[in-house]
C-alpha positions in Angstrom: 9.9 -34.9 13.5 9.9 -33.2 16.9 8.1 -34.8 19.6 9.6 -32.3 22.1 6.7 -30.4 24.6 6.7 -26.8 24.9 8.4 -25.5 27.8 4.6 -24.9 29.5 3.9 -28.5 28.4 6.5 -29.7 30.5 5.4 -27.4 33.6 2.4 -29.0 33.3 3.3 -32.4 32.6 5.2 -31.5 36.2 2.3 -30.1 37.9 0.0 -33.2 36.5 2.6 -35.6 38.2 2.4 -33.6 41.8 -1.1 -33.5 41.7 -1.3 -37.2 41.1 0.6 -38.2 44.0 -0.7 -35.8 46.0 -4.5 -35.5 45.6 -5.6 -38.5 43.0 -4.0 -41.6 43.7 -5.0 -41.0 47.7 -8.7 -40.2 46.4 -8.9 -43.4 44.7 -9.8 -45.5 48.0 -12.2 -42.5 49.3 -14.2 -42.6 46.1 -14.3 -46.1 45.8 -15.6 -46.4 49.1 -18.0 -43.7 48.8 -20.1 -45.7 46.1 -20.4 -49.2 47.3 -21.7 -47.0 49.9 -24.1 -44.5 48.4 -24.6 -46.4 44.9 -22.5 -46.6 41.3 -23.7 -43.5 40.0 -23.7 -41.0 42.6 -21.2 -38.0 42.8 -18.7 -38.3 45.1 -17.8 -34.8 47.0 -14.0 -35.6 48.0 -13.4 -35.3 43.7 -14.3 -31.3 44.3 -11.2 -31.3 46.0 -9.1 -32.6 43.1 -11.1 -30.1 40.9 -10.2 -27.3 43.4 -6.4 -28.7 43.3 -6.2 -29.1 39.3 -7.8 -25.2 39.1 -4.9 -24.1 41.3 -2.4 -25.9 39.1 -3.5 -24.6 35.7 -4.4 -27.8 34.8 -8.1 -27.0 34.1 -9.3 -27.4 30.3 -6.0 -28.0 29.5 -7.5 -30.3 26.5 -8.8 -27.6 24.7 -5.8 -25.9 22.5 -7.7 -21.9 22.4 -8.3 -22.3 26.2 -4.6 -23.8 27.8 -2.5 -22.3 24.7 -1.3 -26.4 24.6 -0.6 -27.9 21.1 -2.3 -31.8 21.2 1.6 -32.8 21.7 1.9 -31.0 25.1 -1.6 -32.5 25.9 -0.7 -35.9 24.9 1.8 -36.1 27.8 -0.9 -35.0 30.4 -3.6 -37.2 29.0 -0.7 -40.2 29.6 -0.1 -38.9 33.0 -4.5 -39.2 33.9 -4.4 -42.7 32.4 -2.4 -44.2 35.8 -6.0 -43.2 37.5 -8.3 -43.1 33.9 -11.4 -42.0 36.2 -10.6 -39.5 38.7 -8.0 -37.9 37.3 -9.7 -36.9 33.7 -12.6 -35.6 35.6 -10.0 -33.6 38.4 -9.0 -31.8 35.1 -11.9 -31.4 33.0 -10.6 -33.6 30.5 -13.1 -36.7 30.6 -14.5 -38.1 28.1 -17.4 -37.4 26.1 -17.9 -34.0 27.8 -14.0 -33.2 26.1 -15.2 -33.9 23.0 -18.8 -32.5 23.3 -17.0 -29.0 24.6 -14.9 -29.1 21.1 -17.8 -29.7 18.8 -20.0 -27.1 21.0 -16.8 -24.7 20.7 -16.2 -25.6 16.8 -20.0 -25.3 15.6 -22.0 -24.2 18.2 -24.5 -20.8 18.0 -23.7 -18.2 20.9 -27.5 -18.9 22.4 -25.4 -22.8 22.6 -22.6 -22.0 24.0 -24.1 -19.7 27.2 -26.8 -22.5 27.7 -24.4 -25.6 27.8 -20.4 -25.0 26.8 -19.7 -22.4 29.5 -21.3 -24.5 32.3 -19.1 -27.2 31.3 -15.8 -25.5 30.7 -17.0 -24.9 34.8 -17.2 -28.7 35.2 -20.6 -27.6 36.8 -22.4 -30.2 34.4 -22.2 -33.4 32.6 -22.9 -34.2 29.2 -23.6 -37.2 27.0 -23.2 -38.3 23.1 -25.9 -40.4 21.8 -24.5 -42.3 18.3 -24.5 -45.4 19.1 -27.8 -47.9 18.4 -28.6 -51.5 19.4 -30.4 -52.6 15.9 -27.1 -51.0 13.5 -23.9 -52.0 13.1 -22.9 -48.1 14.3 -19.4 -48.8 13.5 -20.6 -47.8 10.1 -22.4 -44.4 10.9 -24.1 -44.4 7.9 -26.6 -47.4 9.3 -27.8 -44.7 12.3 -31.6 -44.7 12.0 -32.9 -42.1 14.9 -35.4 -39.9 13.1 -34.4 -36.5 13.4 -37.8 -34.8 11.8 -38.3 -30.8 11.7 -42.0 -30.1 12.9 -42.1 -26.0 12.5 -40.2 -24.8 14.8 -39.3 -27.7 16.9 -37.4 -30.8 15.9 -39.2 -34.3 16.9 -36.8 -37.2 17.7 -37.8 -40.9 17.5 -34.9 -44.0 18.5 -33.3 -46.0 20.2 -29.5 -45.7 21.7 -27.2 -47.8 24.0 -24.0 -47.6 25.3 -24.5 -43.7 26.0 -21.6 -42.9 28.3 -22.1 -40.4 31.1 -26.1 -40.4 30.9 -26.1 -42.3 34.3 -24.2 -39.6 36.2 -26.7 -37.3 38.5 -24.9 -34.4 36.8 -25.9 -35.0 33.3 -28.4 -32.4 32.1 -27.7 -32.9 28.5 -26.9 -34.9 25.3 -25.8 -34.5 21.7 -27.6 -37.2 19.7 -26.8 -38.2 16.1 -29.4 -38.7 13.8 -30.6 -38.6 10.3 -32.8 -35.7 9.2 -33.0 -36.4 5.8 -32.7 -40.1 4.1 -32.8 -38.6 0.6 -29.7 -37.3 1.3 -26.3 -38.6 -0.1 -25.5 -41.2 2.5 -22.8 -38.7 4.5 -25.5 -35.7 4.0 -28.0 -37.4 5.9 -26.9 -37.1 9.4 -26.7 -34.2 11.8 -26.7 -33.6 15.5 -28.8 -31.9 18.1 -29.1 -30.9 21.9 -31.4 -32.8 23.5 -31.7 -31.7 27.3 -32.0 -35.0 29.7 -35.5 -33.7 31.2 -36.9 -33.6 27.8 -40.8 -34.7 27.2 -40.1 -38.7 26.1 -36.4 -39.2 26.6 -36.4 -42.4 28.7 -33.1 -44.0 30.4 -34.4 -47.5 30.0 -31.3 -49.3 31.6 -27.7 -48.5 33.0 -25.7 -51.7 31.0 -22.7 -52.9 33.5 -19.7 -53.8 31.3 -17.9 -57.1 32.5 -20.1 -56.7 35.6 -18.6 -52.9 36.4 -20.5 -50.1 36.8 -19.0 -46.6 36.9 -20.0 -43.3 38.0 -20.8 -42.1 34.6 -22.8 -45.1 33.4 -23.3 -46.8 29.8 -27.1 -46.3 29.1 -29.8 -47.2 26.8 -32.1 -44.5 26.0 -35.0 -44.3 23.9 -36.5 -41.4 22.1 -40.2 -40.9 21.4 -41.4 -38.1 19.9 -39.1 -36.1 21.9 -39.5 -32.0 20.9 -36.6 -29.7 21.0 -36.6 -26.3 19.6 -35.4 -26.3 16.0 -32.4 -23.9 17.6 -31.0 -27.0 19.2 -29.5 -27.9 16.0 -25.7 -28.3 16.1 -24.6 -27.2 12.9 -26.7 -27.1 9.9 -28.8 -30.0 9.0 -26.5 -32.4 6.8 -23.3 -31.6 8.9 -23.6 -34.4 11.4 -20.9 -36.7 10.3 -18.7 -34.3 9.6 -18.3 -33.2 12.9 -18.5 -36.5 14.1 -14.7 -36.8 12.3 -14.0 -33.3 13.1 -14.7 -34.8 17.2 -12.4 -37.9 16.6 -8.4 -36.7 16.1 -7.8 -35.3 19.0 -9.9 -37.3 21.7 -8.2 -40.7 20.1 -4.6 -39.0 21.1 -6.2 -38.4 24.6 -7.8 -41.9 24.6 -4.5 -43.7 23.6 -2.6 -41.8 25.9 -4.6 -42.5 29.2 -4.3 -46.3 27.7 -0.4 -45.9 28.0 -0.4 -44.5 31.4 -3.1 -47.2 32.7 -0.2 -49.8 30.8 2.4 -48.3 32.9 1.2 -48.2 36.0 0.2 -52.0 35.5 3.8 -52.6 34.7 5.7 -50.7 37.6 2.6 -52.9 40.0 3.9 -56.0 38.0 7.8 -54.8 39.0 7.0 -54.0 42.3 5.7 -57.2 42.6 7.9 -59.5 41.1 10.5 -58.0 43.3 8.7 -58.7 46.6 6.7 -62.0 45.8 8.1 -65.4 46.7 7.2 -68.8 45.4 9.3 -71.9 45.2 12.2 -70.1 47.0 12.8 -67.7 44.2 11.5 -63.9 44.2 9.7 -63.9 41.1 11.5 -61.3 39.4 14.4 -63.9 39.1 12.4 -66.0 36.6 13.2 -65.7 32.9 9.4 -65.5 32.1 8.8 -63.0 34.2 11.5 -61.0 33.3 10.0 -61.7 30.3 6.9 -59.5 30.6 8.6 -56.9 31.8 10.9 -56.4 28.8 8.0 -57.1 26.7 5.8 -54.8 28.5 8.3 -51.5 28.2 9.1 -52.2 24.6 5.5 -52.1 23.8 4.8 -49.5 25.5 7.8 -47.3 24.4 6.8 -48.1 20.7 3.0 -47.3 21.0 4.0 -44.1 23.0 6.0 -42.9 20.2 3.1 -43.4 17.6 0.5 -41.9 19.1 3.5 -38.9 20.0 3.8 -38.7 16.0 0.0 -39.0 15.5 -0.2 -35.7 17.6 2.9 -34.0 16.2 1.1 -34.6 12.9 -2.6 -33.1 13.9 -0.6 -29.7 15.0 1.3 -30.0 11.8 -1.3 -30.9 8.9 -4.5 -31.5 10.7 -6.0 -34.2 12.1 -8.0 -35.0 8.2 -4.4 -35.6 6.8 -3.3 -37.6 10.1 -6.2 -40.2 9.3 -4.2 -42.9 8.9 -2.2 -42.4 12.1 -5.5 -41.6 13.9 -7.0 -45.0 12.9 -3.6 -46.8 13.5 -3.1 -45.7 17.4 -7.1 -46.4 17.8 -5.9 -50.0 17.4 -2.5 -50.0 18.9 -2.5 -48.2 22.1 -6.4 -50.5 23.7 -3.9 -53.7 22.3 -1.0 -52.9 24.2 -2.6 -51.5 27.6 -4.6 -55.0 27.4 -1.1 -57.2 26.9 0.6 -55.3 29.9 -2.3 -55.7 32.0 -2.8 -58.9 31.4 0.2 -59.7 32.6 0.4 -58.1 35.3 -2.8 -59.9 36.8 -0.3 -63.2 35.5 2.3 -61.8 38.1 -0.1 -61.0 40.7 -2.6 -64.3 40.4 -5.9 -64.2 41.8 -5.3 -60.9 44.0 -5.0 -59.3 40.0 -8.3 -60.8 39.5 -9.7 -59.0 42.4 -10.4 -55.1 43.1 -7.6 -54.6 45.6 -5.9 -53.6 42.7 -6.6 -51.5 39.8 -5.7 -54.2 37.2 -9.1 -56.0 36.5 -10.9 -52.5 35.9 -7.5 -51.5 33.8 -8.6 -54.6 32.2 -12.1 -54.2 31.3 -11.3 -50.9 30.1 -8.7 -51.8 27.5 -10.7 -54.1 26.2 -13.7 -52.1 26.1 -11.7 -49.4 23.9 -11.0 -52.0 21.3 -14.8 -51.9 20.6 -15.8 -48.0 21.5 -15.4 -45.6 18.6 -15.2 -48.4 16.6 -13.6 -52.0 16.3 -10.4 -52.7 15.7 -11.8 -54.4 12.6 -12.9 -51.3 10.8 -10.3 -48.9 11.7 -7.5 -52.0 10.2 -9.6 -52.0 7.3 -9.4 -47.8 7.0 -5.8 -48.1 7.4 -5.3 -50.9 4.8 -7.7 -48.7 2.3 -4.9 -46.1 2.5 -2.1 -47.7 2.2 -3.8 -49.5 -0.9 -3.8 -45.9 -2.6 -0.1 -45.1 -1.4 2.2 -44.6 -4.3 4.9 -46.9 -3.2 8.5 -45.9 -4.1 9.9 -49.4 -5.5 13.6 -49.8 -5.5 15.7 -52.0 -8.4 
């Protein structure tokens, strides 16, 4: 198999790299210091500036294959590069997460009338947007269990629930959500989702909370939202009625590549911290990077990362190839592999750098919370090792002797 990038992938993977050093990584400080001043979930104005420098470098939308010409192959280096700064640097090129995902399924299903009101003011970054699945009385891990009432009233569509964990409602910018529901219960149990714009402003759509994860919270926010008798018109509907689970998959393949990948590059930038500072930290007369355990982590921490790197490289060679559908079992494998290994590296690198790791002078606790937060979004690791053990269960096996 050929994991090599186009020859544009690689100008880009360049151009990614520049504007890292020069416009991300500096921004990081700036930003950080602009919400402990003006509160978690206001917009910061320097990340215009990164927006204005990714536009310049053709590094806008660059996610979205009919858009940048990329295959998810040449993307999957980029997406690595944004992990080494997994917040800024997604946004500075359109490529953060859910609004990546909610611009393919408005792109793959949605009506023109959809696509004026809400895609093209998001290909613009001039929005945010949200995706409502998850629910606080389910297990959601099994979509099936989702129980918002998706109910057609005429010409309108009424919606009645309760959702948590709803990145990106928090942010100032967010003006609208896709929300997962069920529409019809006599369904067959896959039949009976679907999905539908709901605008943020809408007539009993409450943010009830913003929930902190491990204490943090970020720009975008992780909210709980209820629904109650909430009207949209019946033209809101993504789809048709039935489809919603469908292109709930149909959302997955791609934006797991792009979440593994931004795991690998937050994984590598803990481990060239964790080398710069075994080199330059002394304690009991010895730089720590003369220490057999340390130079233990390191080894441990590139061959990990080298072998997770090439399976989610395969996983995106294979969605080009044959389609993300026939790539399942990869999909589900680098959902599991990539959070596991960031958290490993990470963790220790905050062993190499002690308390201060603990602390926010460095990137590593938020790394941290992050990696293990993606062992539990999209689902836990429990249910995707289970999808990958149902497969292999039906694989004819080639026995030798």
């Amino acid at each position: 198999m050929d994991l090599t990038p186009s020859g544009r992938g690689l100008e880009l993977q360049a151009a990614m790299w520049d504007l890292m050093r020069r416009k991300v990584l500096p921004a990081e400080a700036l930003v950080a210091a602009f919400r402990t001043q003006h509160g978690a979930h206001t917009y910061p104005p320097m990340i215009e500036d990164l927006k204005q420098a990714a536009r310049a470098a053709g590094l806008w939308n660059t996610f979205l294959p009919h858009i940048s010409g990329l295959t998810t192959l040449d993307y999957a280096h980029i997406a690595e590069i944004s992990g080494w700064s997994p917040v800024l640097a997604p946004e500075a090129i359109n490529g953060q997460a859910p609004d990546s995902g909610n611009m393919e399924l408005l792109h793959l299903f949605g009506s023109t009338e959809q696509k004026r009101q809400w895609l093209d003011p998001l290909l613009a970054g001039e929005i945010r947007s949200a995706f409502a699945m998850t629910e606080p009385d389910v297990a959601s891990s099994d979509a099936t269990n989702i129980a918002t009432s998706i109910r057609r009233d005429g010409d309108s569509y009424v919606i009645n629930g309760r959702k948590w964990w709803i990145s990106g409602a928090a942010d100032e910018r967010c003006q609208i959500m896709i929300v997962m529901g069920k529409t019809d219960t006599d369904e067959a149990p896959y039949r009976q989702q679907s999905m539908i714009l709901v605008p943020m402003d809408t007539p009993g759509v409450t943010v009830e909370r913003h929930i902190p994860m491990y204490g943090y919270q970020d720009q975008h926010g992780h909210s709980e939202i209820t629904f109650r008798n909430a009207r949209v018109p019946a033209s809101n509907l993504l789809g048709a009625e039935g489809d919603g689970f469908a292109m709930a998959q149909a959302r997955l393949g791609p934006g797991r590549v792009h979440h593994a990948m931004r795991c690998i590059g937050m994984a590598e930038r803990a481990l060239a911290l964790m080398a710069d500072r075994a080199k330059t930290r002394v304690a009991f007369g010895h730089r720590l990077s003369d220490y057999g355990r340390t130079q233990d982590f390191l080894a441990e921490s590139r061959i990990d990362i080298d072998q997770a790197r090439l399976l989610v490289l395969q996983t995106a060679a294979l969605i080009d190839t044959v389609g993300a559908k026939q790539a399942r079992t990869e999909v589900a494998a680098i959902k599991i592999v990539a959070p596991r290994v960031a958290e490993r590296v990470i963790s220790r690198a905050i062993e190499v750098f002690g308390a201060q790791g603990l602390s926010d002078d460095t990137p590593l606790a938020y790394f941290h919370t992050w990696a293990r937060a993606l062992r539990v979004a999209d689902g836990p690791d429990a249910v995707h090792l289970r999808s990958i053990a149902r497969q292999e269960l039906r694989r004819q096996h080639a026995y030798v002797g």
